[in-house]
Every structure is written in structure tokens, then in C-alpha cells.
N, C-alpha and C positions, 0 to 999 in steps of 0.2 A: 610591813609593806604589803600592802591589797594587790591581789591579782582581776583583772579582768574576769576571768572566770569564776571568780569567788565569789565576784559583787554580784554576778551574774545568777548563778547561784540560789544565794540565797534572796538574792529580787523576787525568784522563782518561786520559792518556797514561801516567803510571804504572799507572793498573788495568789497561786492555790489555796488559801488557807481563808482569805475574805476575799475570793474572785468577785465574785457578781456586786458588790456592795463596794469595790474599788474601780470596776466599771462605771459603775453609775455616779459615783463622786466625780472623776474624771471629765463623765459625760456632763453634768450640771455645770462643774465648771468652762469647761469647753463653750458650751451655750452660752454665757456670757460670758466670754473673752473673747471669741470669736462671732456674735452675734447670733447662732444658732447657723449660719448658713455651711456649715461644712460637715452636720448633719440630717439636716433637713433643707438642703438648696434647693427652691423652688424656680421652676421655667417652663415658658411653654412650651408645647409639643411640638410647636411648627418651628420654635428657634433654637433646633439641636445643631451645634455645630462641634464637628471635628476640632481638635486643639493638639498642640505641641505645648510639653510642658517642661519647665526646669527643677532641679531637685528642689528648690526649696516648693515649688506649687506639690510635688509629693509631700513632700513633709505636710504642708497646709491642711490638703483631704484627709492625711491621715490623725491631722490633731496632736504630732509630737510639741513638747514644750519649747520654749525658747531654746533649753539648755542642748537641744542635739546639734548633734555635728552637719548635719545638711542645710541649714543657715548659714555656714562655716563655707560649705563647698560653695552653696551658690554664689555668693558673694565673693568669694576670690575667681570664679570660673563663669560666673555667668556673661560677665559682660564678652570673654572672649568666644561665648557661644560654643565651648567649649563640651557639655552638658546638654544635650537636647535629646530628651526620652520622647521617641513618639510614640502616640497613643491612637491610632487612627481610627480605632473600633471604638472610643470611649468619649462620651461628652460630657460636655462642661456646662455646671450653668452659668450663665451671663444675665446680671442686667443690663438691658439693652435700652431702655426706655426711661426719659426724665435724670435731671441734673442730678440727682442724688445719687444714681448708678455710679456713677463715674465712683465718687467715695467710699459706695459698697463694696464694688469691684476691686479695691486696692487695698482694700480693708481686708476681705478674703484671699486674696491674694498673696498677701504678705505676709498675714499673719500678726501682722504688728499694728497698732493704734496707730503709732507714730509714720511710720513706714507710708502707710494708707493715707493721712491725712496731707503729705509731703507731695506722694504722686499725684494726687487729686486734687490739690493747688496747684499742682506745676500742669498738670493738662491742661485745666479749665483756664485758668487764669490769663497763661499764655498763648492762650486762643482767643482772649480780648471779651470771653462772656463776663460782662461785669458783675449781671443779678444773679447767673448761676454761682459767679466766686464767692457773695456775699455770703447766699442760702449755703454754699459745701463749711464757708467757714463757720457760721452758726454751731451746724449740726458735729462738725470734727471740734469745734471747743466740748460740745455736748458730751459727743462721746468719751473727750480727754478727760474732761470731768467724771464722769462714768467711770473709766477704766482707774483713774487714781485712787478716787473714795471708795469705789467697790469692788472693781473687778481685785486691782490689785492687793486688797487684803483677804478676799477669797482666796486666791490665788496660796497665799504663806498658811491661809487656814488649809487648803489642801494639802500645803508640805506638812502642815502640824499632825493630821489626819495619817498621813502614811510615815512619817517616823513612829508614830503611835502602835497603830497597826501590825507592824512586821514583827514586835514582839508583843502584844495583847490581844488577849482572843476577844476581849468585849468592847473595841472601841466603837464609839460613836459618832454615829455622822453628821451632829453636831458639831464635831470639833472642825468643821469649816466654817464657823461662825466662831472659833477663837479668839482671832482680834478686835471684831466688833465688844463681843461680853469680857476683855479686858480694857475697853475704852480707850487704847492706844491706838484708833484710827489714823489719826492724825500722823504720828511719828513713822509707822509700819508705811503709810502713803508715801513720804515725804521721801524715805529713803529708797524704796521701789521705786517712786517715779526718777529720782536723780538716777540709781544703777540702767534704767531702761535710757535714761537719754543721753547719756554718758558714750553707753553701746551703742546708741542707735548714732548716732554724729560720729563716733570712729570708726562703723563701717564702711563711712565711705573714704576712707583710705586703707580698706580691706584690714592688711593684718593687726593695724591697731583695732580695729573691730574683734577679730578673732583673739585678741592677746586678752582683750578687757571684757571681751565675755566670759571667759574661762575664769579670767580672774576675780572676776565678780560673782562666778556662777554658784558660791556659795549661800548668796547674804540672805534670800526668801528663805531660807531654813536657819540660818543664823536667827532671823525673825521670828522663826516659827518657834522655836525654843526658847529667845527672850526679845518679848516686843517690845521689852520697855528701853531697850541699847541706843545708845550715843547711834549716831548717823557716822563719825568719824571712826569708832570701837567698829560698829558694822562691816564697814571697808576695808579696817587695817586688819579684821581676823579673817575676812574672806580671802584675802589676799598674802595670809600666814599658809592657810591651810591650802592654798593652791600652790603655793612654791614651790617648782619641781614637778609637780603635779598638773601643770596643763596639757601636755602631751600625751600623757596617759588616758587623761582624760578622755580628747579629742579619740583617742585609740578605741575609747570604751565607748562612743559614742558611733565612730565607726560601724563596732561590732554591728549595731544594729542594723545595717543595708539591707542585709538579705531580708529581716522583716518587713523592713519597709516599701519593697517590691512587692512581697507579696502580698500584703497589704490592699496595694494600687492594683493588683490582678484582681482584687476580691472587691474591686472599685471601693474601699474604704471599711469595711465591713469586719475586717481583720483588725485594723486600726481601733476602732472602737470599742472591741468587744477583747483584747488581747495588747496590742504593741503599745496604745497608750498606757493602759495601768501599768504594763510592765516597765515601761521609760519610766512611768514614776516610784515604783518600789526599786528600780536600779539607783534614781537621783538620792533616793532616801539611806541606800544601802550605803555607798560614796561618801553622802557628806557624815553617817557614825563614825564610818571607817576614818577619813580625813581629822575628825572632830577628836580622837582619845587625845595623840598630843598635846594640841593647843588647847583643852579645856583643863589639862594638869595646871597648866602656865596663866591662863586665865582662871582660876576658877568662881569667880565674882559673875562675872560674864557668859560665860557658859557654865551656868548651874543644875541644869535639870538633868541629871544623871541616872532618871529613873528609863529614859528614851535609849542610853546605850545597854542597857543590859542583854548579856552572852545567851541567855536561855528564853524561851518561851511561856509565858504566864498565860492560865485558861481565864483569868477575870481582868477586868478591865483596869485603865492606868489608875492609877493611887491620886483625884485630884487633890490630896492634902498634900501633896509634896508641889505643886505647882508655887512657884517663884511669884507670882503675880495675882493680886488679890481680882475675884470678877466683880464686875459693877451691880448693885444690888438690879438698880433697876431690868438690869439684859437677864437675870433668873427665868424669866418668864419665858427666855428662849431654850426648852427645852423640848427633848424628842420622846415623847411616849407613843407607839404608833400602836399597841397592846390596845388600845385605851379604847371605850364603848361610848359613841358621841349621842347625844340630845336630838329629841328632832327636830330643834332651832336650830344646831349646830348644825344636821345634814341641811338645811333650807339653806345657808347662810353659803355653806361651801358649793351649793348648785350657783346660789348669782355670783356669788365670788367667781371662780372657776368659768363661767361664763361669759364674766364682763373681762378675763383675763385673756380669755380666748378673744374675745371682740377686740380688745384692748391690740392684741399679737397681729391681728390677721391686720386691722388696720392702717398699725404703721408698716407693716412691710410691704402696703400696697403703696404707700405714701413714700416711703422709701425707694420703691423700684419703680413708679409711676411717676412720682414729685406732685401728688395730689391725692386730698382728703376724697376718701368713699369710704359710705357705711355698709361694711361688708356684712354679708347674711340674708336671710329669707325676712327676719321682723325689723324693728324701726329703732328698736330702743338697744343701746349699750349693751348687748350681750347675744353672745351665740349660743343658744342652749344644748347644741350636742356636746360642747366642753364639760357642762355642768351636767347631763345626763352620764358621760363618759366617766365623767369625776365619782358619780355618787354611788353608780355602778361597781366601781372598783374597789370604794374604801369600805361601801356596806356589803355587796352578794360578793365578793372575793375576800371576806372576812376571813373566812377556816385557810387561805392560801397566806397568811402572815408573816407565819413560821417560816416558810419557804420561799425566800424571794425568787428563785429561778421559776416556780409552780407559778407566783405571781408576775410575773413578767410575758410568762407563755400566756396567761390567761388574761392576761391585759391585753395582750395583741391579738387573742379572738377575740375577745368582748370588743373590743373597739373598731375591730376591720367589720366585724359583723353588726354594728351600729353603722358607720359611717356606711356600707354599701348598703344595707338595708335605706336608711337614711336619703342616700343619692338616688337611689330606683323609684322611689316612692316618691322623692321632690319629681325625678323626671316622666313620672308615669300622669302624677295629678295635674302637674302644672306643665306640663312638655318644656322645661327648660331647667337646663344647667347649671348650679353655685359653682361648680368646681370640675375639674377634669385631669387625671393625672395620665391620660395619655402620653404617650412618649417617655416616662418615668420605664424604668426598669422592670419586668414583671407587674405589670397593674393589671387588672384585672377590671375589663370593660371600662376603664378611665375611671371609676368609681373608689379603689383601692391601690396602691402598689406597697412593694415590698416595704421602701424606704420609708414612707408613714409610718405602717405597722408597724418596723421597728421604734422609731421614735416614740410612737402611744405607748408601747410596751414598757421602753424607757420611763416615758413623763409617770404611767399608770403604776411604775413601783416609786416614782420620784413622789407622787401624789401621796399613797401610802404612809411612804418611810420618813419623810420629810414636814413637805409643805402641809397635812393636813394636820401634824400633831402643833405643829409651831399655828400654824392658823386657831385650830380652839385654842391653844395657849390665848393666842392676841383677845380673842371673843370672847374670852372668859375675862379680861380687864373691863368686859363693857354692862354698863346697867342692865339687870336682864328685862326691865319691862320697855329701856329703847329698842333693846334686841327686837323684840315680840312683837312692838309696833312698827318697827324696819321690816320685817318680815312681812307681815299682812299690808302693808304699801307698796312693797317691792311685787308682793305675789298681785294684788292687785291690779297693778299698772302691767307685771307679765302676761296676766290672763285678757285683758283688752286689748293689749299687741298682740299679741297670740292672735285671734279672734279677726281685728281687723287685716293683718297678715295672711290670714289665710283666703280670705275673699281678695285681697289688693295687695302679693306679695312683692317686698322690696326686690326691685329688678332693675334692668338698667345697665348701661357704660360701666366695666369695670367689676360688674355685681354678677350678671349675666353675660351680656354682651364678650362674648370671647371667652365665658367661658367663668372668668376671672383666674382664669390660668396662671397667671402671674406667680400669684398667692396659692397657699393651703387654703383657698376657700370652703368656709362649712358652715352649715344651718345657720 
């Protein structure tokens, strides 16, 4: 029998041990499941407004997962208004502007795809806007789509990640791409998306909501350990291993209030860097503890036995004992970040990293405006402070490797000290504005705030540890003399934007005009 305290515990002692590297799994994931807006919420400075919030909008800021118990409270408590934390010193941000708000709004807000897409039909719809209900339903099949095939197998890749973890000193943060490089998308999808709708259509009769959460709150790690399981196997062991066990739960879930406040006093800061890993090595510690039983009685079904072990191992999981063969083809998804890239390679990762960045800033203007602008100073698909920011960090923060906390501080000077240098220098030569984070929290002349920096810091070890080893992975399948000639085309057409840009820079509604406050606008 597990105690509260025990799970607790030893949650503990797994997060100390790959702190910062279960941060930033977290954090990635986070970004896409909740769009990025609950760590980087972008608003103007002139539309601060005051707000009153219910438990679950705390839960929201602070990125706890489905599985906590403040979804639980809101939803039996909210409606009688029973829960209302004010917050009068602290603002929210709101999109305020263009039919796509509404969507975003309830998207963040809830914290849930489904949840979002429900309120944002019932607003718009029955307000008689017919072209705005069309456009929200487009973009919520969009995102449904989204959240099924990606978000949702991220998701069991990050429970795979922290079962791993809390007994292996060298896992890797590849193993959030587990169910993709075992090709059971499909299956891993199918049954995430039935447990989320299942739950999300019994919470509105409250406690069947609460009963079928708890009872299902097994199955993304039942997944994460064999994705290749029946959809029916998945259900009936989730709901073995909860027998008895929901209350407790719910008890263990509790526990966590007081972080959760304090959390919301640190305006979310606490959340990110502390309360979410920890909710996820407690979800991890739970379902071992739950799992020895039922995997006696199954042991077909729950075979990987290498994930409960009593002691601590300094090298990394044994993939020969894994149940499930990977697909040749997904090999190529691997993480070297040791590795010493080409100067194709660095060229490749400037426009990459560039056109990602342009790629970002313009649908969130499109998103909170409900219209296309080309954000930035040049003309063409890419903002080059992402890709200066990028190259910066993977080549001159080289010797900081070893150390991703070294790396992380020095990503959020290299970058606060690019983007203000950056901002000063757009507002000195051309007397106008890309960006302003005025009314942000600690900015610093509207050019920097805190909440950026943090997130460069985040993206510039995500850059690093991640996306740049999996990126030459991808560019290394590619002919090296298209490579070569992509290159000298791409640089090509950047040097004559460039050029034209500076004499005629892109300005304008949206770009300038206001600022383009809206957005993280940059170069």
C-alpha cells in the first residue's frame, strides 16, 4: 500500500536528480498542448486588465496536467461560484481582437482542446456570427487534428520519459518521440483521443466527470509502456489499477494546493521551473506503485519490467529489453547534441530557425487579429534574429554543453542582449517600433522583459539539446550538392532583402503601427 508521502518523496528525488532537463521536457511539451500561450502570453500594454480567477484558470498558468485535482474542484464548484480567488494586482492576457480570439481564449483558458472548441462554438454561434462560426470551426477541427496525431502522442512520450528517468541516470530526451519511432501513432491516438472525450462529455454531469477521470487516469502511461495494447486491454487495466484507488488519488492530488498558490504569487514562474515536473515524476511515481499487482496478473500486457526497478542505475535504460521493435525509418531521429555541425549545417539552421520564427510570430498575429501580416523589418519568410539567436547559441555557447543550467543562463543573456541591442538600433536608425513589451512585467524600456528571457532561455537549451541534433539528423538525408545550392539561393535572395529592407523597411498596420504589440514581434 503507497502512502502519499512516499509518492511524494520519491517524485522528489527523481526531480533533483535530472532537474533542469525535466523542466524543459515539460516546458516543450506544454508549448504544444497548450499553444505556447501560458508561457509566453503575449498583450498589449494598453489592454491590462484586472481579472478574477477560478481554480482551474490557476491550474491553467501554471501548466499542471490533466491528471490534477483542481479540474476536479472547478468543475464540481464552479458553477456555484463557490471558488473565486481574486487577484487584483495581477493581469491577464486576453485576446481581444478578431474572431479567432474567442477560440484562443477558451483554449487557454481551459486548458483543454475540447473544452475550448465547445465554449467557442457556443459563444460565437449563438450570437448569430455565421462567417465567424465557420472560420472558429475550421481552425478547432485543425487544432483537433493537431492535438490527436501530435500533441497527444507527445504527451505518453513524456510519461515514457519520466518513468524512465526516476530510475536511469542517462535517459534521453528523445524518448518524447517514442511513439512516433515505434509507428503506433495511430493506435496511441485513438485511444487518447476516446479517454479525453469520454472525460470531457462526463464532466458535465460533474461527478461522473471526476469518477472517469481518476479511472482512466492511468491509460497515457499504460501507453507509454506498451503502445502496441488493445484500446479495450487499455481501459480495463486502467481501471484495475484504480480500484480503490481514486480517492487517494484525488487526496494526492490535493496535496499539491499549497504549490499551486504559490506558483500563482510567482505569477507562474514557480510552475514552470518546479510544480510541473514535480506533478509529473509524482504521476510517474503512482502509476509504478499502482502498476506491481496488475502487471503479476497481466504480464503479456505489461511487460517492460526494466521501468519498475527498486534501485537506481547511473547508465541509461537497456533499449534491448524494450517490447517493441522501432521503425527503421524514424532511426534518423536521434539526439546527438556533442556533435560539431558543417558550415552548410550552420547556414541551414540560420534560415531554418528564421523561417520558424516568421512562421510563429505570423500565425499568432493571424490568430489574435484574424488576418495575415508579414511580421518583421525584411519582405521575405523569415525573421533573422531567430536564426542569428539560434547560431549564436549552438556555435559561441559550445563549451556551456555539459551544463545545461550554464546554458540556459547564457541563452537568456545572449538573447535579452541581441533582441535589446536589436530594438535600440531598429528605433535609433529608422525611428520606429517592431515590438514593445511595455506593460509586461519587468521590461526593460519595452525592448526586453523578464518573461521573453525566460522563454529564449528555455527555446536556446531546447535549440541545443533537441531540435538542432534531430535537424542535421533530417539534413543529413539530403543530397549534399542540393544542400549547397539551397544555400547560395537562399543566401542570395537574403542579401537582396536585406539590402532593399534597409533603404524601404517593411512597416505598416500590425508591423509597426501599434507597435505590433499584440505579437512577440522581432526583426
Amino acid at each position: 500500500m503507497w502512502s502519499v508521502k512516499e509518492i511524494k518523496k520519491d517524485a522528489l528525488t527523481a526531480l533533483k536528480r535530472h532537474w533542469f532537463v525535466n523542466v524543459l521536457i515539460v516546458f516543450l511539451v506544454g508549448l504544444f498542448f497548450r499553444g505556447g500561450y501560458n508561457y509566453a502570453s503575449p498583450y498589449s500594454g494598453t489592454e491590462l486588465v484586472n481579472y478574477t480567477t477560478t481554480s482551474n484558470e490557476v491550474s491553467n498558468r501554471i501548466g499542471l496536467t490533466s491528471g490534477s485535482v483542481f479540474n476536479v474542484i472547478d468543475n464540481i464548484l464552479s458553477e456555484k461560484e463557490i471558488i473565486d480567488i481574486d487577484i487584483q494586482n495581477t493581469v491577464k492576457a486576453r485576446y481581444t481582437k478578431g474572431y479567432l480570439s474567442v477560440f484562443v481564449n477558451e483554449i487557454s483558458d481551459t486548458g483543454s482542446v475540447l473544452n475550448g472548441i465547445f465554449n467557442g462554438l457556443n459563444k460565437i454561434i449563438f450570437q448569430g456570427k455565421i462567417q465567424e462560426s465557420i472560420i472558429v470551426f475550421l481552425v478547432s477541427f485543425v487544432f483537433l487534428v493537431i492535438t490527436i496525431l501530435l500533441v497527444n502522442p507527445l504527451r505518453v512520450g513524456q510519461n515514457r520519459y519520466f518513468l524512465e528517468q526516476r530510475r536511469y541516470g542517462e535517459t534521453k530526451v528523445d524518448k518524447l518521440f517514442f511513439v512516433f519511432k515505434t509507428g503506433e501513432i495511430k493506435n496511441v491516438a485513438w485511444i487518447m483521443f476516446l479517454k479525453n472525450l469520454i472525460t470531457n462529455i462526463l464532466w458535465f454531469t460533474v461527478i461522473g466527470g471526476a469518477i472517469k477521470h481518476y479511472q482512466y487516469l492511468m491509460i497515457p502511461y499504460i501507453l507509454a509502456e506498451n503502445p502496441t495494447i488493445k484500446r479495450s486491454d487499455a481501459f480495463s487495466l486502467s481501471k484495475k489499477m484504480m480500484k480503490g484507488q481514486k480517492w487517494r488519488a484525488f487526496v494526492l492530488d490535493c496535496s499539491m494546493l499549497g504549490w499551486v498558490l504559490l506558483s500563482t504569487a510567482t505569477i507562474g514562474l514557480l510552475g514552470v521551473f518546479f510544480v510541473n515536473p514535480y506533478q509529473e515524476c509524482i504521476n510517474a511515481e503512482l502509476y509504478i506503485k499502482l502498476r506491481e499487482k496488475i502487471a503479476e496478473e497481466n504480464p503479456i500486457l505489461l511487460n517492460d519490467n526494466a521501468l519498475s526497478l527498486s534501485i537506481f542505475i547511473d547508465s541509461g535504460y537497456p533499449e534491448k529489453s524494450y517490447k517493441v521493435e522501432f521503425l527503421e525509418f524514424s532511426r534518423w531521429i536521434t539526439i546527438d547534441y556533442k556533435k560539431n555541425y558543417s558550415f552548410i549545417t550552420y547556414i541551414m539552421f540560420f534560415f531554418t530557425f528564421s523561417f520558424v520564427g516568421w512562421f510563429w510570430e505570423v500565425i499568432l498575429f493571424l490568430v489574435n487579429e484574424g488576418y495575415f501580416i508579414n511580421r518583421g523589418v525584411m519582405y521575405g519568410p523569415w525573421l533573422p534574429i531567430y536564426g542569428v539567436g539560434g547560431f549564436v547559441i549552438i556555435k559561441l555557447l559550445q563549451p556551456f554543453r555539459e551544463n545545461p543550467q550554464k546554458m540556459f543562463l547564457s541563452s537568456v543573456i545572449v538573447c535579452g542582449t541581441l533582441e535589446y541591442t536589436t530594438g535600440w538600433a531598429l528605433e535609433t536608425f529608422f525611428d520606429k517600433k517592431w515590438w514593445d513589451y511595455s506593460g509586461y512585467f519587468l521590461n526593460l524600456n519595452g525592448r526586453i522583459c523578464l518573461e521573453g528571457l525566460l522563454v529564449f532561455g528555455l527555446a536556446g537549451v531546447s535549440f541545443t539539446y533537441i531540435f538542432a541534433p534531430l535537424l542535421e539528423s533530417l539534413y543529413s538525408r539530403i543530397d549534399p550538392k542540393f544542400k549547397r545550392t539551397l544555400c547560395i539561393v537562399l543566401s542570395i535572395i537574403f542579401i537582396l532583402d536585406m539590402g532593399y529592407s534597409f533603404k524601404y523597411p517593411n512597416s505598416g498596420e500590425g508591423i509597426t503601427d501599434g507597435y505590433g504589440a499584440n505579437t512577440t514581434g522581432i526583426l
